[in-house]
C-alpha positions in Angstrom: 59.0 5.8 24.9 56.4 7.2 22.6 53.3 9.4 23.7 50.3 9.9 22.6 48.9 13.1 21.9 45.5 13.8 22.8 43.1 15.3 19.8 42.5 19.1 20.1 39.0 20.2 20.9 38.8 21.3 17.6 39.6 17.8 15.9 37.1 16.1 17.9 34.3 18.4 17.0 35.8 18.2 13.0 35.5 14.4 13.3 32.2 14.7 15.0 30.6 16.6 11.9 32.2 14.4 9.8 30.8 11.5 11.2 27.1 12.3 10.6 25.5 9.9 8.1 26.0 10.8 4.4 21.9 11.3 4.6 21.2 13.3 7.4 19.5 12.5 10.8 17.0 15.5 10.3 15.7 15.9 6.8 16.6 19.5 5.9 17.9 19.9 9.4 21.3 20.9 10.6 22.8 22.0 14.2 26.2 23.1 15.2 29.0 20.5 16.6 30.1 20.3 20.2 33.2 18.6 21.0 31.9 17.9 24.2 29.0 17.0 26.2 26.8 18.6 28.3 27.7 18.4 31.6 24.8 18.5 34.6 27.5 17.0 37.3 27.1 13.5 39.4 24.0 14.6 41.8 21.8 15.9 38.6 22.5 12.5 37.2 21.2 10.6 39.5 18.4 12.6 39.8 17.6 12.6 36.0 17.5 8.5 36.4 15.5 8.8 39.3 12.9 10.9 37.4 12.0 8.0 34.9 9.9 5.8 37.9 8.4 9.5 39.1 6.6 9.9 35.4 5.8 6.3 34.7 3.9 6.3 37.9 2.4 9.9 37.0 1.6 8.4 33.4 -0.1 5.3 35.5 -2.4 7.7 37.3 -3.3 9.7 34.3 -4.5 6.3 32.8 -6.2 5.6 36.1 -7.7 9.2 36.7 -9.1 9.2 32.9 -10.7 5.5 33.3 -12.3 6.3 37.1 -13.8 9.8 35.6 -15.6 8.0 32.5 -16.3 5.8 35.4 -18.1 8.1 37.6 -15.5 7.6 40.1 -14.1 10.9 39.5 -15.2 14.0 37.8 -16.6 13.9 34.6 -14.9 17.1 33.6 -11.9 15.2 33.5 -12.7 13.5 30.4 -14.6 16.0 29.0 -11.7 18.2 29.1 -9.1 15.3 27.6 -12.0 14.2 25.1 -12.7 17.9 23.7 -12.5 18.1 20.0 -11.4 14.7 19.4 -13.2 12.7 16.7 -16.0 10.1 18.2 -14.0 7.1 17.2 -11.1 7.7 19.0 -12.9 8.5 22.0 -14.6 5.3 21.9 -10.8 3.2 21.1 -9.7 4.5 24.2 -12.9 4.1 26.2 -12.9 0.9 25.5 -11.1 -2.3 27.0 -8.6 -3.1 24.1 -5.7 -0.7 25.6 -7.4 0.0 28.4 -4.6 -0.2 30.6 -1.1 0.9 28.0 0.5 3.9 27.9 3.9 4.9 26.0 6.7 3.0 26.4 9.2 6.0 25.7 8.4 8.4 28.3 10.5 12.3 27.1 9.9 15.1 29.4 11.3 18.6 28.4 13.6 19.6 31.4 14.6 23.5 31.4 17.5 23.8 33.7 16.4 27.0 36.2 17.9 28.7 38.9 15.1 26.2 40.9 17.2 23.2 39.2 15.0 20.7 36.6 11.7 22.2 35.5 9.3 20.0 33.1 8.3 22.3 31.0 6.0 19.0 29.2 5.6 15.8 28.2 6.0 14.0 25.2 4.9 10.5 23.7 5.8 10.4 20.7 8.8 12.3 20.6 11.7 13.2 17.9 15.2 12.5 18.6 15.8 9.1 19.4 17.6 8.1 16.3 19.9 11.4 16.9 20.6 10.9 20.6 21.5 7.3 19.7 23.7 8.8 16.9 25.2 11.2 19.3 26.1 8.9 22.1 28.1 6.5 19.9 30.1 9.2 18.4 30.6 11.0 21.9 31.7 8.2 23.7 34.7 7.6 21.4 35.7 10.7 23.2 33.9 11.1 26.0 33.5 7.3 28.3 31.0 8.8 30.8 28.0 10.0 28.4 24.6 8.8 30.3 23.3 6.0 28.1 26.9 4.5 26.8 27.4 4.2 23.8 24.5 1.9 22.6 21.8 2.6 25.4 19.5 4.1 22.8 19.6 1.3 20.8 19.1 -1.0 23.6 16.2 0.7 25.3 14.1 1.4 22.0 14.8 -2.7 21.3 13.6 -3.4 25.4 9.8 -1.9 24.8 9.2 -4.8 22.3 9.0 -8.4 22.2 12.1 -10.5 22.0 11.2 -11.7 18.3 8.9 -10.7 15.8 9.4 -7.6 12.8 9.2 -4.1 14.7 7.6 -1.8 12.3 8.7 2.3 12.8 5.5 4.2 10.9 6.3 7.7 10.0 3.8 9.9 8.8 4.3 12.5 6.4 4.0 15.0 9.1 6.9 13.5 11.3 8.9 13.3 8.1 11.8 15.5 9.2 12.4 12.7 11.8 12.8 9.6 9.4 16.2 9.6 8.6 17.1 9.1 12.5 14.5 6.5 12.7 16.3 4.7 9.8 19.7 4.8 11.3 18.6 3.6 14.1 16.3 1.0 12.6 20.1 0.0 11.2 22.0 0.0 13.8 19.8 -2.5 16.2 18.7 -5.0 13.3 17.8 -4.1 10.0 16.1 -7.4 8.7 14.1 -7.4 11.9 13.3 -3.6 12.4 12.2 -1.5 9.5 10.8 2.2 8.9 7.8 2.7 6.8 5.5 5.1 5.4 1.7 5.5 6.2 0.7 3.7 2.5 2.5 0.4 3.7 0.0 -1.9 4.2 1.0 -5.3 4.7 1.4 -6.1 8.0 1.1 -9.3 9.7 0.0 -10.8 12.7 2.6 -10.8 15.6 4.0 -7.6 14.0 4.8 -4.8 16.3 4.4 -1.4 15.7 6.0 1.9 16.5 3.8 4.9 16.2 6.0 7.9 14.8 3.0 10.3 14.2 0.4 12.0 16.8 -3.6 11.2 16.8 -3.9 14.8 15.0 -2.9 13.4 12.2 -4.7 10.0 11.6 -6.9 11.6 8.9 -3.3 11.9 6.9 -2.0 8.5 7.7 -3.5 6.4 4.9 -2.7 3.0 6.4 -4.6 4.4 10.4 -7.7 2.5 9.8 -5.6 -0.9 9.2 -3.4 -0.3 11.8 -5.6 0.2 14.5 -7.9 -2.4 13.8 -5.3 -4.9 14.2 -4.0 -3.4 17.2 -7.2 -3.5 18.4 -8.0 -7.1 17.8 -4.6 -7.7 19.6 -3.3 -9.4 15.8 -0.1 -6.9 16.3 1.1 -4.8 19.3 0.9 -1.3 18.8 3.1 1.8 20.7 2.3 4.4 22.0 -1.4 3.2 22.3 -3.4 5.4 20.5 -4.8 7.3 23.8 -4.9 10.9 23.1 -5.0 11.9 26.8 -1.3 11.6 26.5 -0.7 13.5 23.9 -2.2 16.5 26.0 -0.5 19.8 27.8 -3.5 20.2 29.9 -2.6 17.1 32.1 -0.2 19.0 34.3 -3.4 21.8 34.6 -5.1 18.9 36.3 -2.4 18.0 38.2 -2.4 21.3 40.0 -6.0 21.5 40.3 -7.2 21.4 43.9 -9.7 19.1 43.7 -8.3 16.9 42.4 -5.4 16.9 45.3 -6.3 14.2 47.2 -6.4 11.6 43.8 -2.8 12.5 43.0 -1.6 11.9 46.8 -3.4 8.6 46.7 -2.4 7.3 43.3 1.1 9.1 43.1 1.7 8.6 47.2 3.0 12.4 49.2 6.9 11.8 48.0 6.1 12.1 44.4 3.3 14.2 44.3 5.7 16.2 46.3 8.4 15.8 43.8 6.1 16.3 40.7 5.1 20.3 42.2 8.8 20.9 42.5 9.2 19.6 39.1 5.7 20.9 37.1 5.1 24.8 36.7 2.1 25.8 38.0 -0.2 25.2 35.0 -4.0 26.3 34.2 -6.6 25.2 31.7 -8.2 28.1 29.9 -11.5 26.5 30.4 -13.7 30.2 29.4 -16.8 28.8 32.0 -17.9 32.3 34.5 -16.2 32.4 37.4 -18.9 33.1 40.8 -18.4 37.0 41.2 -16.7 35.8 44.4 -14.4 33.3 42.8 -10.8 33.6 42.0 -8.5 31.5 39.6 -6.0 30.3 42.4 -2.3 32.1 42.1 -3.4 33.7 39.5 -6.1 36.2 41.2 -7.9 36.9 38.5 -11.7 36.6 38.0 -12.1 36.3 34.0 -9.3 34.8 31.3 -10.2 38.1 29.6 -7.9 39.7 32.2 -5.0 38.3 30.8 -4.7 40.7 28.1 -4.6 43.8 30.6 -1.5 42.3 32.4 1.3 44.7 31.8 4.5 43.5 30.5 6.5 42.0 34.0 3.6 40.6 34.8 3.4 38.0 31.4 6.3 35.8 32.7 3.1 33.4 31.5 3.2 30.9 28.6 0.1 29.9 26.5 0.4 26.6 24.8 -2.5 24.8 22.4 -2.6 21.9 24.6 -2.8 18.6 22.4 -4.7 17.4 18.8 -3.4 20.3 16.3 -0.6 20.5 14.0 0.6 23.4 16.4 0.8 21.3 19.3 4.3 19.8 18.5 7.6 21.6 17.7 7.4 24.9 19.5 4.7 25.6 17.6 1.2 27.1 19.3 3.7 28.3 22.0 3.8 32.1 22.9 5.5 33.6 25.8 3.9 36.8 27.1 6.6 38.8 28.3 8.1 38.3 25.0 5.1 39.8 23.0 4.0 43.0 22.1 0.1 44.0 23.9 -1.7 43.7 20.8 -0.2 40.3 19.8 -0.4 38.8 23.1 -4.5 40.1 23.1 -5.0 38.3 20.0 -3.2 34.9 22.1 -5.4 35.2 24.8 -8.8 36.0 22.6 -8.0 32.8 20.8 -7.1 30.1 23.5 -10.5 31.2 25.3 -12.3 30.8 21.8 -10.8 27.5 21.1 -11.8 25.8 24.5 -14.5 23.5 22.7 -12.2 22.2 19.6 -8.3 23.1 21.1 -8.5 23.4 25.0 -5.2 25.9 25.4 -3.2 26.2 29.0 -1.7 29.0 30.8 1.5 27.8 32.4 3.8 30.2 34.5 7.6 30.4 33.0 10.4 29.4 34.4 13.6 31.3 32.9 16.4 29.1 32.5 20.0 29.8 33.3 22.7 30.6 30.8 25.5 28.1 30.2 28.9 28.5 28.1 29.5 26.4 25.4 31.9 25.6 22.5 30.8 24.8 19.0 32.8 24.4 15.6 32.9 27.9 13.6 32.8 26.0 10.3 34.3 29.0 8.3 37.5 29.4 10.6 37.9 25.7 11.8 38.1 27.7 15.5 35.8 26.8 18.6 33.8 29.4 19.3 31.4 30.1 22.7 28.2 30.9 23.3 26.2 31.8 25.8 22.9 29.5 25.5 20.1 28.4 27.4 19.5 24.5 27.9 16.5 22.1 26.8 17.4 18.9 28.6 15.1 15.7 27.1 16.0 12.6 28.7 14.7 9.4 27.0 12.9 6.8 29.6 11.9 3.2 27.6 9.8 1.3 29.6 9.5 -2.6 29.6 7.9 -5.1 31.1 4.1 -5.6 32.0 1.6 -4.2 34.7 3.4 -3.8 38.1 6.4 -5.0 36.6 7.2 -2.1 34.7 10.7 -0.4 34.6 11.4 3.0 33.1 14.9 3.0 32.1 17.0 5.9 31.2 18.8 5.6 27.9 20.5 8.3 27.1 19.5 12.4 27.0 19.5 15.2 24.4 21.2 18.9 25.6 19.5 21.4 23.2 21.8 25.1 23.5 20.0 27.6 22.1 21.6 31.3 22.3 20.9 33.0 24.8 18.5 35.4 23.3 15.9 33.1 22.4 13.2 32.5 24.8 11.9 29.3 23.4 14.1 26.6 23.3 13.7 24.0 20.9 15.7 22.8 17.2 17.2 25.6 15.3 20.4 25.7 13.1 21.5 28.1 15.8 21.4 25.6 18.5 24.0 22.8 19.9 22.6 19.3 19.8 24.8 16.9 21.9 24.8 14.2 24.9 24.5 14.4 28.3 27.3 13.4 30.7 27.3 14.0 34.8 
């Protein structure tokens, strides 16, 4: 009687790497190969695919808080704040009625796993990595049964957030060009004569098309075919996704989740459990609006009367992160992010000086960090054909795809993305350093 023996860690991860596509998932892009998942254990799993309802129904209020504040039924420096530096006509598309009530249909937050447990570090709309994560738990699951998606998850919940029939269009913009070979492959593996990626000069579109968004509002003034495109979405001749809405393409929305007066509106629309859940989950966050402070007046936590003050902070006391909240080319991709702690006096000054002077145009938030824990890993030493381990810090991003209409709505969890950066790097995002792979409890 014959046995058979199981691969070696070190095959797997070998037939891994040799498994990516001959072209690539990120253009220029490469990572190093796991052969196994990550792990985050049973009760982190079920609380990962309990998290997609919590943000669809945060996502539903943001649409509801924006549309009652142009309303006068909430403050109107709500939308002041999520209309500042936008361009007139996009203000007016998402004033108006035509998407008034859509918002994404893939819903990625950025989980750092902390010593607190999950921490959303953000949210993203229209995020990179589908096309990998979809890659990554095919290949995995040939190894691994258990991954959190299965094997074709991805592919199923990216097909779920459209109609049944019709040609899905995927536009990538120049910009989000590094991301178009995943987008392909994945284009492939669900149904290439139905869904097909293109560039922003394709113009022939058709009525009862769909359309995937792959590039953010910051960029419409490079996307040669925008003016087409949203026309006909707004004329309801095609379906379009994610809307284009630029309050969700902004950081600042967890600064107005903590504000206080706005306390009761979140308890109301979100009801006490997931408001509850959402300040476990959400770092306390501030908008770096530069309007004087009474001489009596506080920013709350932070105790400090003027943003200027931020720059006198000493070193332990900068366990703060500045981000450019939304509508910049340094808004995506780690970039416009800047963790004090980790900069020098003079560099963080310069930070702070420019997040108050860009209030008007690029509204910047002050968001307090959460460390994350260190985790062991193996990865492939390509040179030896050894595993080696590091010691790295982990950037969870689940992917939620939500179907179905209105109160109807289900946000499903597909599948999730364990970025391992070494330990030593404070911001955790892509980096030939880093281990890409799945998520398994």
């Amino acid at each position: 009687m014959s046995t058979e023996i199981a691969p070696s860690p070190e095959s797997i991860a070998a037939e891994i790497k040799r498994k990516i596509p001959e072209g690539g998932l990120f253009a220029g892009h490469s990572w190093q190969i796991s052969p196994d998942p990550f792990r985050i254990g049973p009760e982190a799993a079920i609380e990962l695919e309990k998290l997609g309802r919590i943000l669809l129904v945060f996502y539903k209020a943001v649409n509801l808080l924006y549309r009652q504040s142009i309303a006068g039924k909430q403050p109107d420096w709500v939308a002041r704040c999520l209309e500042a530096g936008k361009p007139d006509f996009l203000v007016q598309l998402q004033r108006g009625l035509a998407f008034k009530n859509d918002i994404p249909r893939v819903i990625r937050p950025d989980l750092l796993l902390t010593d607190k447990g999950f921490m959303v570090s953000e949210l993203d709309s229209v995020p990179g990595g589908i096309g990998l994560t979809s890659w990554l738990n095919q290949t995995y699951s040939q190894f691994h049964p258990d991954i959190i998606g299965g094997a074709n998850g991805m592919q199923a919940g990216f097909k779920s957030i459209f109609p049944a029939s019709g040609r899905v269009l995927i536009v990538v913009s120049e910009e989000a060009a590094t991301y178009r070979p995943e987008m392909e492959y994945l284009a492939a593996q669900i149904d290439p004569d139905r869904f097909k990626v293109v560039d922003s000069n394709y113009t022939a579109f058709q009525p009862g098309d769909s359309v995937y968004r792959f590039f953010e509002l910051f960029d419409l003034a490079n996307v040669a075919n925008s003016s087409k495109l949203l026309g006909m979405a707004e004329n309801k001749e095609i379906s379009l996704t994610p809307p284009p809405k630029t309050i969700f393409e902004e950081k600042s929305l967890f600064a107005l989740f903590w504000n206080r007066n706005l306390h009761n509106f979140w308890r109301e629309s979100l009801g006490e459990s997931y408001q509850k859940k959402l300040q476990a989950l959400i770092p306390y966050t501030w908008l770096i609006d530069p309007t004087p402070l009474p001489p009596q007046a506080s920013f709350p936590e932070l105790g400090l009367t003027d943003w200027i003050h931020l720059k006198s902070l000493s070193q332990k006391q900068r366990d703060l992160i500045i981000k450019i909240s939304g509508f910049s080319e340094n808004a995506w991709g780690a970039r416009g992010v800047y963790l004090g702690s980790d900069l020098p006096q003079a560099e963080w000054s310069t930070v702070v000086d420019k997040a108050i002077a860009g209030f008007e145009k690029s509204p910047h938030i002050l968001q307090r960090y959460e460390k994350p824990k260190t985790f062991a890993a193996s990865y492939l030493d390509e040179a030896t054909g050894l595993l080696k381990t590091m010691q790295g810090r982990v950037r969870l991003c689940p992917y939620y795809f939500v179907e179905g209409d209105h109160d109807q709505m289900r946000a499903n969890l597909s599948g999730a993305l364990a970025t391992i950066c070494p330990a030593d790097k404070k911001i955790i995002h892509g980096m030939k350093d880093a281990i890409l792979a799945p998520t398994a409890p």
